[in-house]
N, C-alpha and C positions, 0 to 999 in steps of 0.2 A: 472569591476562592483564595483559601491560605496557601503559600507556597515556602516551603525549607528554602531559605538564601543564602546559607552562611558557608556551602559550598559553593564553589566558581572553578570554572574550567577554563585556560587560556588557549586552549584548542579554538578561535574561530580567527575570522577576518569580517572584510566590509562584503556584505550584499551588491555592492554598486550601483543602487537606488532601483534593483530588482525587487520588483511586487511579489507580494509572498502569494503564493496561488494554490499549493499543495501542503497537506498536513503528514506525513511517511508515520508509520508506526514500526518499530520494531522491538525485538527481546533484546538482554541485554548476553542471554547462554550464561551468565556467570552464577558463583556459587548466592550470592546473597545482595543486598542494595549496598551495604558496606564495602564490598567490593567493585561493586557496580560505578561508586560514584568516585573513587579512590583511580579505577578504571579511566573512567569519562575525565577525569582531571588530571591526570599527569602528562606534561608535557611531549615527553617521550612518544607516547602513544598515537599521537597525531589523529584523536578524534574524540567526537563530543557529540553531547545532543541538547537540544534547548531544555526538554522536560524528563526526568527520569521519575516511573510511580513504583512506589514500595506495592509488595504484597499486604500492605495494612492501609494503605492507600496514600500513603502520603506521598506531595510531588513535591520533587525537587528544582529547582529549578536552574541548569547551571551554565545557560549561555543566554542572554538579554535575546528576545525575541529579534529585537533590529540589525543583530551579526547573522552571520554565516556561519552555521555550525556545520563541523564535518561528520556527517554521519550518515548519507548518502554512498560516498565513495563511486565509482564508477558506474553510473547508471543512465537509463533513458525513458521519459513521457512528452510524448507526443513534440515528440520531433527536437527534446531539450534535451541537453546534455549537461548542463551544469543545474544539476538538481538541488544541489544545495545551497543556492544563490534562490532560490524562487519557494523554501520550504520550509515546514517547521519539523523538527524532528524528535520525536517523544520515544524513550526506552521502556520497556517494561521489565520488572525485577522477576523474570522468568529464566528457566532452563529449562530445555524438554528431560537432560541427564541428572538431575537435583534434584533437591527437596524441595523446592521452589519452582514445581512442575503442573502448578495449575493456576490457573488464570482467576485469582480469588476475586471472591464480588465485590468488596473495598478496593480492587484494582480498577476493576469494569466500573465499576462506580464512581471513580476519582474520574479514568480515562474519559468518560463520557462528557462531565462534567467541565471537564478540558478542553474537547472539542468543542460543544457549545458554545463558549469564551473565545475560542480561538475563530470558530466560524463566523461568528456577527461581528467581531473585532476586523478579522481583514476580508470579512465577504467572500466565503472559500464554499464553494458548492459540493455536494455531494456527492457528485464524481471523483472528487480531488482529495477524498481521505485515501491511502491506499496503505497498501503491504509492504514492505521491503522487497518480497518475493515480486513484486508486480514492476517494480520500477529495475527490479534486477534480476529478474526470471532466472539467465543463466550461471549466476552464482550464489542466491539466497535463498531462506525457503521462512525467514521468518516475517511474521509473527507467529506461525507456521499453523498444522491443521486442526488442533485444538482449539484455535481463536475464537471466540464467540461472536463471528460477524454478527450472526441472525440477531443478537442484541442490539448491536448497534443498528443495525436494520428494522429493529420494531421499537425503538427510538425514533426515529426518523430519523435518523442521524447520517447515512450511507444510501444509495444509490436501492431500493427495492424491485427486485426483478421481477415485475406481473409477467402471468399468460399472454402470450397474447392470439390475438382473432385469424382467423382464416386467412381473413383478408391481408392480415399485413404479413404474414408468411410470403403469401403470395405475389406481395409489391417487390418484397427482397428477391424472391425471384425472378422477377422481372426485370429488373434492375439488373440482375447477374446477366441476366440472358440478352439484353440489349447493349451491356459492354465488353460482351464476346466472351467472360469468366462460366466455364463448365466446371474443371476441375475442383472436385469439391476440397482440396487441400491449399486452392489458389483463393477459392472463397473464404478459407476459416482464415489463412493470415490476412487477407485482406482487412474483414473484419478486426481481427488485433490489430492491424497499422491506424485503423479508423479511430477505436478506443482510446488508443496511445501508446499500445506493446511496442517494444523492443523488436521489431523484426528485417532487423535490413540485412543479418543472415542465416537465415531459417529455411530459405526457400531450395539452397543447393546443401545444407548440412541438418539431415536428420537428427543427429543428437541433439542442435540446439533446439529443432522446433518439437521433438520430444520432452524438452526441459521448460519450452516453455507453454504445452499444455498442461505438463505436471505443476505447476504454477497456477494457473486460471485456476483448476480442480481444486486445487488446497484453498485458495484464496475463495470462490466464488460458490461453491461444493462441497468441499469441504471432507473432500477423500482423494489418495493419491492411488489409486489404482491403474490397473492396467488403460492404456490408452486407447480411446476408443474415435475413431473422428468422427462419427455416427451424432453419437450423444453430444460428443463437444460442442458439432455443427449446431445440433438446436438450441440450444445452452447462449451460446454465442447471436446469434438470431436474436434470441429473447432480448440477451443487453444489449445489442447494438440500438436496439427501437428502445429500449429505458433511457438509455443511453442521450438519444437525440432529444428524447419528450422531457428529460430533468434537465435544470438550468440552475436550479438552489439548492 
């Protein structure tokens, strides 16, 4: 895979011999890639991504996968706070308010491409692609709800949420019921702290744990509608047991 180099970004630091473990995806909201990369590269700005893909597919590539790019910013997976010490970080030449508002196939096509390379290079499983939305529930919503998971999904490429059997409904509830969890609102964050959400303050502030079911839904659903915890609960169920049973 060919990569644009002749751009470089001085936005990173040292990793500190942190294993890369997670792939982030995000847009970039700006008007064009020209901008984008102009963006990603000036000092000033104090942030960066390792990959940026054009709307024609071309990746750029402007922080050496072995630094620490900033492009994280304040975030948390499973239990990490310095996300950008442990990830790789790819921009997309999207804006939901542009002309550059949809997610064209030479993009999806580069991206994928990408991952592939980046998965068998540092061994990154399919839990570990994620959203920006996912690792920063209460202040991001991108790649946002236009993203074409299910692509990536019928790639193999991400985490595939089967059905599942009677039976294993029934285990999860048992499981609840033998460690005293009724509340079906104390199950669904649980659930997210399992996955690797963000939730150490959700349980006494409705707003954030409203922000970050409108999160899952964009990210996993693929609609931000009204909140339902009904729906969410099953939904969540499902990935928790995908969840456990994928390893690659």
């Amino acid at each position: 895979m060919k990569y644009i180099t002749k751009y470089k970004s001085p936005n990173y630091n040292s990793r500190n011999n942190s294993k890369i473990q997670l792939i982030i995806i995000h847009y970039t909201a700006l008007k064009n890639t020209l901008d984008a990369v102009s963006y990603l590269c000036k000092k000033e700005k104090k942030v960066s991504s390792h990959y940026l893909i054009s709307q024609n597919g071309s990746v750029y590539n402007l922080v050496d996968d072995k630094f620490r790019a900033w492009h994280a910013g304040q975030a948390f997976w499973q239990e990490i706070t310095d996300i950008n010490s442990i990830s790789i970080g790819i921009e997309l030449d999207y804006s939901p308010s542009g002309k550059n508002n949809k997610f064209s196939p030479k993009m999806i096509n580069s991206l994928k491409k990408l991952i592939i390379k980046l998965k068998k290079k540092y061994k990154i499983n399919k839990n570990s692609i994620l959203a920006h939305s996912d690792i920063a529930p209460f202040r991001k919503k991108d790649p946002g709800k236009k993203f074409p998971w299910q692509s990536l999904s019928s790639s193999k490429l991400i985490l595939n949420l089967k059905k599942l059997k009677k039976i294993e409904i029934k285990i999860m509830e048992q499981w609840f019921d033998m460690h005293n969890i009724h509340s079906k609102k104390k199950k669904i964050i649980l659930v997210f702290s399992l996955i690797g959400y963000d939730t150490r303050g959700v349980y006494k502030n409705s707003k954030l744990y409203n922000k970050l079911i409108s999160a899952y839904k964009i990210r996993y659903l693929n609609r931000e509608d009204k909140i339902k915890k009904k729906s969410i609960y099953n939904d969540l169920i499902k990935h928790f047991f995908n969840y456990m049973l994928t390893k690659n």
